[in-house]
N, C-alpha and C positions, 0 to 999 in steps of 0.2 A: 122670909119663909118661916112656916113653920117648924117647932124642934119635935120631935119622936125620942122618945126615953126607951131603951130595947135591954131585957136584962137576960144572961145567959142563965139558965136551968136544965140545961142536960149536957151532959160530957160529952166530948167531942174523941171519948175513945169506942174505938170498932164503926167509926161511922167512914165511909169515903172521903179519901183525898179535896175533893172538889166542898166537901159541907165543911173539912177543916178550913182551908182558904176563905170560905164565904164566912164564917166566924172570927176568922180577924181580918179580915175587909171590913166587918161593922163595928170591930175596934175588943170585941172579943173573946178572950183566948183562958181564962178562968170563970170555974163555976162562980155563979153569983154578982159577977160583975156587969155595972150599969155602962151604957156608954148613951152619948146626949147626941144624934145625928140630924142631919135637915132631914124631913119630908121630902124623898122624891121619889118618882116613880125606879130609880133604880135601887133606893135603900129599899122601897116596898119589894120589891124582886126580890131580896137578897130576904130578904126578914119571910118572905114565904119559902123558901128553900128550903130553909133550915126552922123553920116555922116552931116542927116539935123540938126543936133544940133551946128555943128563943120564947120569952113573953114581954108583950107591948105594958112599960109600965106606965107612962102618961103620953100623951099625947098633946 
C-alpha cells in the first residue's frame, strides 16, 4: 500500500478530548512532528477530523 506522510501544525490545547486521541492515533502528539502511515480509508477519516490541526506532507 501506499505511505501518507501527515505532519502536526496546530496544538492540540483547548481543542476536544476526541481531536487529542485522534492526534496520537496518527502517531501525533507534538507540534511539528511528521509521522509516515499506510493509506487507508480509516487514516483518511482520522486526518479529516483533525484536518485544521494536521497538513498532508507527501503522499
Amino acid at each position: 500500500m501506499a505511505k501518507i506522510k501527515v505532519k502536526q501544525i496546530g496544538s492540540p490545547i483547548r481543542r476536544p478530548v476526541i481531536q487529542r486521541k485522534t492526534l496520537i492515533g496518527l502517531g501525533l502528539n507534538k507540534m511539528h512532528r511528521v509521522s509516515e502511515l499506510e493509506d487507508t480509508p480509516e487514516v483518511r477519516g482520522m486526518i479529516n477530523k483533525v484536518h485544521h490541526l494536521v497538513e498532508v506532507v507527501g503522499e
